[in-house]
N, C-alpha and C positions, 0 to 999 in steps of 0.2 A: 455471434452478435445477436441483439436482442431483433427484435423485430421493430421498437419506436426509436432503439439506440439509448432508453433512459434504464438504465437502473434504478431500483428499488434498494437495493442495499449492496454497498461496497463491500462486506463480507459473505454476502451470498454471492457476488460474482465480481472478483476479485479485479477482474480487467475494467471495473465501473474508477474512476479516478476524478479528475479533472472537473470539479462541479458535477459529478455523479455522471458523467458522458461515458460511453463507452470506450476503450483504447483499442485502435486494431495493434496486434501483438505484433504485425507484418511491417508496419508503418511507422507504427509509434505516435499517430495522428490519432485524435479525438473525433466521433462522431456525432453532428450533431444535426442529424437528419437532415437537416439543408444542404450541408458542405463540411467539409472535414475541418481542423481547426489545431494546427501545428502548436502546442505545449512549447516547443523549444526556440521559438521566435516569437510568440505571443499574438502570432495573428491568423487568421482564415488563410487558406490554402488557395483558394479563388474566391470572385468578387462575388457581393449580396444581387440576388438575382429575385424579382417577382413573374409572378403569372404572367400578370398584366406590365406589357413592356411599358416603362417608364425612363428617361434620363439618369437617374439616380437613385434605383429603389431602395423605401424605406426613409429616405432625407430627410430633414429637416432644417428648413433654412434659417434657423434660429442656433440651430449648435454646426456649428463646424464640422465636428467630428465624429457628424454622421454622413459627411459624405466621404470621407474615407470609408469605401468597401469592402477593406479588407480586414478593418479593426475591430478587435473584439469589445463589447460593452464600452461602446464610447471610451476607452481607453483608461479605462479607469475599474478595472476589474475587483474593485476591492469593494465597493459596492451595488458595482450592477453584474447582472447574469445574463447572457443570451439564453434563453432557455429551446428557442430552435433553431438557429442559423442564421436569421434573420433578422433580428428585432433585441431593443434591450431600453426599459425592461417589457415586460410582455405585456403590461397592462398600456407603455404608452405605445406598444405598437396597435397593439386591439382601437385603441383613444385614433389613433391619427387617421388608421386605413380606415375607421367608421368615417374621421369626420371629411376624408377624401372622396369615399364614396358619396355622402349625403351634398356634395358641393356638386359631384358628378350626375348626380339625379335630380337634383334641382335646376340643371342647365340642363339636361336632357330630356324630364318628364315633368317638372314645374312641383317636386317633391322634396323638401328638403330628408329624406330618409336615407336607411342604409340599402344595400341590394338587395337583403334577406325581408327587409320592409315592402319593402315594392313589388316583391315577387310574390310576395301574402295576398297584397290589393290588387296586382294580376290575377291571380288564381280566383280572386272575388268576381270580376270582372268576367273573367271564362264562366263559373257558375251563375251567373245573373242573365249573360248572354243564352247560356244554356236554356234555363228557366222563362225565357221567351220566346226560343224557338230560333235562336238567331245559331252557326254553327262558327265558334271560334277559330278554326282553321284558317291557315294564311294570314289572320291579322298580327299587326303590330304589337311589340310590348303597349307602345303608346296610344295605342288602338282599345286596348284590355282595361288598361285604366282609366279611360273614359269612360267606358264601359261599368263600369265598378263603381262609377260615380253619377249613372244614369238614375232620372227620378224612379221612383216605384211607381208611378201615380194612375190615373185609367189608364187603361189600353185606347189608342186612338189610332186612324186609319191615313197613310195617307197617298197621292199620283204623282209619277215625277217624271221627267222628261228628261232624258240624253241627247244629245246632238253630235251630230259629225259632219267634219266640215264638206264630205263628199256624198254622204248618203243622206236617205230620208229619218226622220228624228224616230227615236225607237221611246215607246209608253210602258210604262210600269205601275206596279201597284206595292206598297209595303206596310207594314203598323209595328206595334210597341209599345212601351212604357215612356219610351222619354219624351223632350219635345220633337216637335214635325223635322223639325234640322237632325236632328239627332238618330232618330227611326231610318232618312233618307241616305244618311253619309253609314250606318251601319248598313243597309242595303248595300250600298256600291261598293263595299270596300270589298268584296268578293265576286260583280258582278261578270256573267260571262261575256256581256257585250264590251269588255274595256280592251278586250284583247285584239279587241276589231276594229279598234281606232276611236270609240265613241267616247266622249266629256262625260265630265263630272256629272249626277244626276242630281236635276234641279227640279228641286220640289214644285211642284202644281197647285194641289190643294189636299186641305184636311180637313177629316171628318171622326166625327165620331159613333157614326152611322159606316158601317161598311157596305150596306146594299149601295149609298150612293157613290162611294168610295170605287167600286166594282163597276157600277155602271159610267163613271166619268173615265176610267182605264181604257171601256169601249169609243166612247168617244173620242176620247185623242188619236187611238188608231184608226179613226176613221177619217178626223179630219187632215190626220199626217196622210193620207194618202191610202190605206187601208188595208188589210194583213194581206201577206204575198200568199196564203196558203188561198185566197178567195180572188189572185191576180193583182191583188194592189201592190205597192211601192212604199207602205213604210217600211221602220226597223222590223217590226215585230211578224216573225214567222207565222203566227195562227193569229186569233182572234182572242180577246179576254173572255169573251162571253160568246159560246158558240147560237146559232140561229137556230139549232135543235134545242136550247136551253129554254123551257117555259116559264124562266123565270127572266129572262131577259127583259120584258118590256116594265116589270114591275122593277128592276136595278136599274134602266136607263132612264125611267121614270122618276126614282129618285135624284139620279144624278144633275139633272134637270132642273128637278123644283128646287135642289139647293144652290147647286152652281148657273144653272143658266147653261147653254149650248157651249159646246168645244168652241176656241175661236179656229174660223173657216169651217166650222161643221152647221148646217141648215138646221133650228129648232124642229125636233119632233111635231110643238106645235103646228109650229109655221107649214111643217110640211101638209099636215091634216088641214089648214084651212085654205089652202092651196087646191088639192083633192077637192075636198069641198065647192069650192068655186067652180072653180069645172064643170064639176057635175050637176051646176046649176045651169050651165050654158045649154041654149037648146040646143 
């Protein structure tokens, strides 16, 4: 037997018969890659079966007599061919499972396309991701295609907050190309704090300055309570900006003059004219 079951020519291989289908010599049945196809009853040997489980593969609720599974060429073999076991003729099967597909991705990714379309603007999505630094790992199809459809436009910076409902709120920082919403939900969709019970990460603020961006990260950890590696009680294990960093006071400094003080965190200012006062007391 061939290897696809079709013959090329019925006198180069003489068991080719039946709409050019293979014969097994043993059987007397037809091959026709999907299912065998009995000559002497005129029908499939067993029912049309798909990949993809369905009620009635292949149907059409418009002809009848394509939900008979066992019938060859809609029963009418004189002008239609199964050309693989499945389908007749092969161009309205190619026709129908595109236009099932593209009904199935338009309910499920908001795409009216086929599978082989959508896996195109996946793989856009994975490379765009890439190219920003983001690692497409673990996300969703429908994750990738967002993804794919993200603006090009600056890079911009921004701080988001997780909560839980028994710990203290955990501070982050992320950037990107797309908008602030977009940059934040591609952060958390891999984040390692969700496994710890923590919510959604709800954006803070953005910038397009990262030094302020850097220095506002510090601030929320401090006003959530302050990193545990220094004794405190928020989410975050260390600090965003360590107290050996001499650049600290010039990124808290920004953070500041854009946003103003963490809420519950005392302004730098305030603190200095505080100090001040004091030290005017005799």
């Amino acid at each position: 037997m061939t290897a696809s079951g079709v013959c090329a020519s019925a006198v180069r291989f003489p068991r080719c018969l039946f709409t050019g289908k293979e014969r097994d010599s043993e059987s007397g049945n037809d091959y026709f890659r999907a299912r065998y196809y009995a000559s002497s009853m005129g029908r499939f040997l067993s029912p049309d079966w798909s990949a993809k489980a369905e009620p009635v593969p292949y149907a059409r609720l418009d002809d009848p007599q394509s939900l008979n599974l066992y019938v060859y060429g809609g029963n009418n073999p004189l002008i239609h061919i199964d050309a693989d076991g499945h389908c007749w003729p092969q161009w309205a099967c190619n026709f129908f499972s595109n236009v099932g597909q593209r009904f199935a991705n338009t309910w499920n990714y908001g795409y009216f396309k086929t599978n082989s379309q959508v896996d195109a603007i996946a793989k856009q999505g994975v490379a765009r991701l890439k190219a920003n630094g983001y690692s497409p790992e673990g996300l969703h199809k429908s994750d990738l295609l967002k993804a794919a459809n993200l603006g090009l436009g600056a890079k911009s910076f921004q701080t988001y907050l997780k909560h839980h409902p028994d710990l203290e709120t955990y501070s982050g920082r992320t950037s990107g190309t797309g908008t602030p919403e977009e940059n934040v939900q591609l952060r958390d969709r891999n984040h390692h704090m969700n496994e710890k019970g923590y919510g959604e990460a709800e954006l803070d603020k953005s910038s397009s300055n990262p030094d302020a961006i850097r220095g506002r990260e510090q601030m929320n950890i401090e006003a959530n309570g302050g990193a545990q590696s220094t004794g405190g009680t928020s989410g975050n294990a260390i600090n965003g900006i360590a107290d050996s960093n001499p650049n600290k006071g010039a990124y808290m400094g920004a953070a500041e003059a854009e946003f103003g003080a963490a809420e519950g965190a005392e302004s730098t200012i305030e603190v200095i004219e505080v100090v001040n006062d004091l030290s005017d007391i005799p």
